[in-house]
VOTI-754709 format. One line per 2 residues: number of its first residue (from 0); their letters; for each residue x, y, z of N, C-alpha, C. Coordinates in steps of 0.001 Angstrom, whole numbers. Example, Ala and Ser with C-alpha at 12.3 -4.5 7.8 and 13.67 -1.06 7.14 Angstrom:
<pts>
0) as) 13190 -5690 7800 12300 -4500 7800 13200 -3300 7800 ~ 12850 -2250 7080 13670 -1060 7140 12900 30 7870
</pts>
This chain:
<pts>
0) xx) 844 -1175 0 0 0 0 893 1243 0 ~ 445 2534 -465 1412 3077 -602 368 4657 -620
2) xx) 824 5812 -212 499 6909 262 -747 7192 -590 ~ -1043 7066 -1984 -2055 7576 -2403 -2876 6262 -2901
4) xx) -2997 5697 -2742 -3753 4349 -2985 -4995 4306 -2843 ~ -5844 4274 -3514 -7096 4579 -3863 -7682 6294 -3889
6) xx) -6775 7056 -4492 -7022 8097 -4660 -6971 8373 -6384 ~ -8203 8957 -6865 -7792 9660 -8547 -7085 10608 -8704
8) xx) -6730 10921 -9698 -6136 12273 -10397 -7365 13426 -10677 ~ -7500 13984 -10249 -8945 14979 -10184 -8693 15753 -11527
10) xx) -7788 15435 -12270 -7691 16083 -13727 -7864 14907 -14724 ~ -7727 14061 -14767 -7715 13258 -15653 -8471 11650 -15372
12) xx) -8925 11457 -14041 -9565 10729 -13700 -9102 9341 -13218 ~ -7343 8750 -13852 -7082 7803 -13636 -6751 7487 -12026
14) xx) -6776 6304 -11735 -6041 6137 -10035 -4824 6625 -10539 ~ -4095 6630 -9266 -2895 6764 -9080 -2038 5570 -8692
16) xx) -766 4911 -9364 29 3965 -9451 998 4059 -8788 ~ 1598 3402 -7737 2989 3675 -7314 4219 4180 -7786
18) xx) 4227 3847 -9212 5175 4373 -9840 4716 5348 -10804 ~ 3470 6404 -10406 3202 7268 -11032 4014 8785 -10611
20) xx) 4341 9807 -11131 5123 11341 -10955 3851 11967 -10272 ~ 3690 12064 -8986 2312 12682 -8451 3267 13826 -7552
22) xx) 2598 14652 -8188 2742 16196 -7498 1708 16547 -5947 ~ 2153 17328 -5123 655 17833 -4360 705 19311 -3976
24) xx) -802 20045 -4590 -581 21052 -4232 -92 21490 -2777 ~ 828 22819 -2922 1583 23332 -1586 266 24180 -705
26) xx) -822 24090 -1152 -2171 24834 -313 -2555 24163 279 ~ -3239 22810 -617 -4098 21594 220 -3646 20507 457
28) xx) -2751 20161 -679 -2059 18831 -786 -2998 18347 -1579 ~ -3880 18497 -2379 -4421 17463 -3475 -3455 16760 -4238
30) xx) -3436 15320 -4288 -2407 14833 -5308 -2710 14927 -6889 ~ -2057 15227 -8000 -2518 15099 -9250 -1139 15071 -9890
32) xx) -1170 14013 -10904 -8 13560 -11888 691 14850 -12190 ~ 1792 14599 -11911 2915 15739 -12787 2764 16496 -13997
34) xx) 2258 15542 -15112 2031 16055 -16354 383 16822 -16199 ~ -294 16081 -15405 -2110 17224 -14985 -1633 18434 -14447
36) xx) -1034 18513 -13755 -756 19543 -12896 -106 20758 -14024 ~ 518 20239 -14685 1323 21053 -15769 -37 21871 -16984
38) xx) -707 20933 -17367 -1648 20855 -18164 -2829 22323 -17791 ~ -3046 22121 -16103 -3974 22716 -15462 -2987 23623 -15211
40) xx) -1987 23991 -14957 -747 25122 -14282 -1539 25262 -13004 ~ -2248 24715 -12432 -2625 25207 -10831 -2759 24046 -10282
42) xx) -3562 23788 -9232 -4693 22957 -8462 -5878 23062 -8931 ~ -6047 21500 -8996 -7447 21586 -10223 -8836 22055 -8922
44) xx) -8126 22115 -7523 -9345 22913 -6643 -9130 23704 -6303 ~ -8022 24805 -6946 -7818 26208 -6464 -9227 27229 -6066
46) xx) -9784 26990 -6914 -10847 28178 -6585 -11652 27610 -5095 ~ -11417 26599 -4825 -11900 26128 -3206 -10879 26235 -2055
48) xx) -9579 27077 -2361 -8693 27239 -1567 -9293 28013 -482 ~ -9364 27933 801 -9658 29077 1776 -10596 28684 1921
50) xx) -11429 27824 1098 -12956 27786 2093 -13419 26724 2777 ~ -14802 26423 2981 -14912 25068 3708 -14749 23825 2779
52) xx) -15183 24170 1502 -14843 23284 209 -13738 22634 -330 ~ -11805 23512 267 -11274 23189 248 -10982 21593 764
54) xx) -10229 20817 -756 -10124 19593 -692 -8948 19399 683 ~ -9360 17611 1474 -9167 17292 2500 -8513 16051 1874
56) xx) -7791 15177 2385 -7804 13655 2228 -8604 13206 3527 ~ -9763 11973 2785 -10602 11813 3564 -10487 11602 5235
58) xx) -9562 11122 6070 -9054 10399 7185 -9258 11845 7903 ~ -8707 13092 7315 -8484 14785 7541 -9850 15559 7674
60) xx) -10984 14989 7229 -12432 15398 7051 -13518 15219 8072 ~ -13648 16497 8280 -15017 16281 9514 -15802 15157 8985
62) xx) -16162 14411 9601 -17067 13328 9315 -18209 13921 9684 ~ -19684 13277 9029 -20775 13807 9098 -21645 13406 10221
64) xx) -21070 12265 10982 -21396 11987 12183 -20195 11086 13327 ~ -20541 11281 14377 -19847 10821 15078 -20758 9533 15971
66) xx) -19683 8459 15846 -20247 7374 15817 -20992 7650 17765 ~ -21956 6855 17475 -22562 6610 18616 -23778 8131 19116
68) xx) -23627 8906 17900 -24083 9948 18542 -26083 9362 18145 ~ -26197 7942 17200 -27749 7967 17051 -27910 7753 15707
70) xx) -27531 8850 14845 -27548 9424 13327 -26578 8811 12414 ~ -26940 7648 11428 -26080 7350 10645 -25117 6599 11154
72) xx) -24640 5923 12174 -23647 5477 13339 -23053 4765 11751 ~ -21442 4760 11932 -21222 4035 10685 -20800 4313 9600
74) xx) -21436 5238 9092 -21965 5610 7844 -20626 6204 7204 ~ -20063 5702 6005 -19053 6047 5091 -18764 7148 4876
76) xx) -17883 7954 4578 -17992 9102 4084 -16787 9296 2740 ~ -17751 9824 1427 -17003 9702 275 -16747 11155 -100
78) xx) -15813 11622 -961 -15673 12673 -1370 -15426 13106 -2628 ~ -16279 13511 -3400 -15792 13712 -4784 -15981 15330 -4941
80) x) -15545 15540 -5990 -15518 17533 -6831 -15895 17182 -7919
</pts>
């Protein structure tokens, strides 16, 4: 297993491979391939920099409930843009 493992490229859609060139933005840390990143010249979630929208890696993300509180106990939490 290896740091981005089951994470996409939010520019181009593919997973990410161990032996892929993955860049991360210096704002959020979104990971995206070397050559996307080039393509896009930014963070493909710049315009969500600063806000609550700004991208998280999931583990980093308020969860929408906290277990035991009743509501959803459990319940997954996915994240897409």
């Amino acid at each position: 297993m290896f740091f981005y493992e089951g994470y996409n490229c939010p520019v181009c859609g593919k997973p990410f491979r161990e032996t892929d060139d993955i860049v991360t933005c210096p704002e959020c840390g979104a990971p995206h391939h070397r050559d996307c990143w080039k393509q896009e010249g930014h963070c493909h979630f710049a315009a969500d920099h600063g806000t609550d929208q700004q991208w998280k890696r999931p583990e980093e993300a308020k969860p929408e409930s906290v277990p035991g509180s009743g509501s959803a106990q459990g319940k997954a939490v996915s994240y897409t843009h």
